[in-house]
N, C-alpha and C positions, 0 to 999 in steps of 0.2 A: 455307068453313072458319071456326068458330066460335075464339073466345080465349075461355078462361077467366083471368079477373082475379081476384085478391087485393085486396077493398077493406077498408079501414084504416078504420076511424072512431075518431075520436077521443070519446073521453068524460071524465067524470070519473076513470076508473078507468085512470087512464095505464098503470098494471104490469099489465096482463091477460097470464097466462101460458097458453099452452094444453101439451098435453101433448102425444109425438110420435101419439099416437090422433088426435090432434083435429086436427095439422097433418097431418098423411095426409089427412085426409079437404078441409081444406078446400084440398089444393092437387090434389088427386086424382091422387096418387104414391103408390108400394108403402113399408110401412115398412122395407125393404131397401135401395132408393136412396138416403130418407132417412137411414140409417145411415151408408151409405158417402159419401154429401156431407159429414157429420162430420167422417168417416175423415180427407176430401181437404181440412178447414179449411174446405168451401166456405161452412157455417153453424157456430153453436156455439151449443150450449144453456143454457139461464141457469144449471142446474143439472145436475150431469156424475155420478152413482155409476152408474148403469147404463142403458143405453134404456130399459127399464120405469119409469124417475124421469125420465128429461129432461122438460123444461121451457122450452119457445122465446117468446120474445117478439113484440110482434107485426113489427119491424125483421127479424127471422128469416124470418118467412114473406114477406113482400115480397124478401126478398135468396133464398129460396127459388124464389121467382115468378120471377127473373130468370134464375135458376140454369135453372129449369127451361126457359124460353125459348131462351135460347144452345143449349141440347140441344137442343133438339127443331127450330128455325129454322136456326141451322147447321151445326146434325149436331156438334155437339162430345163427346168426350168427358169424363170428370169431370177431367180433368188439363188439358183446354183451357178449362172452363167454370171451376176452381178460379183459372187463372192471367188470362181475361178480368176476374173479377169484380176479381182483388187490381189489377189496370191501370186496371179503369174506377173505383176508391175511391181510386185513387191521384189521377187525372185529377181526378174531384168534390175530392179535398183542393187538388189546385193552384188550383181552379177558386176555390173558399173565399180563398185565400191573395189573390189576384193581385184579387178585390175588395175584400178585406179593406185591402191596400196601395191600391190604386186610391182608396180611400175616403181616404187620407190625404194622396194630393198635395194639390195647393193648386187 
């Protein structure tokens, strides 16, 4: 069984926005899922008047990649994968916090 990954490069050009074309293809998802992952908060676009205009960043497609993994590894549905992701952002922010403190004892 092959993974397809989402790799990130960083560049000069920090705001590279692609459009929901261009995340379709590079996460190789229908633009109908992508849609309704919207729908369910699971991503959100930089720019909102219509799907024909969104506009995702490259933070989008990574939290896409993850979206799409939870589905597909535990059989989640979009109500399962919406409420993993907001639990494991919550975790990463405690996780932030408690070094963040950690770095200030003595």
């Amino acid at each position: 069984m092959s993974k397809s990954e989402i790799v990130v490069i960083e560049s000069q050009h920090e705001h590279v926005l692609f459009t929901l074309e261009e995340v379709c293809e590079r996460c190789g998802a229908h633009t109908d899922i992508i849609i309704e992952m919207v729908e369910y908060g699971i991503v959100e676009p930089v720019e909102q008047p219509s799907p024909e205009d969104w506009y995702f960043n490259s933070q989008a497609l990574v939290r896409l990649q993850r979206a799409q993994r939870l589905m597909n590894e535990l059989e989640l549905n979009l109500s399962g994968v919406a409420l993993s992701l907001e639990l494991l952002d919550e975790i990463d922010d405690l996780q932030k916090h408690i070094a963040l403190l950690s770095s200030q004892l003595p």
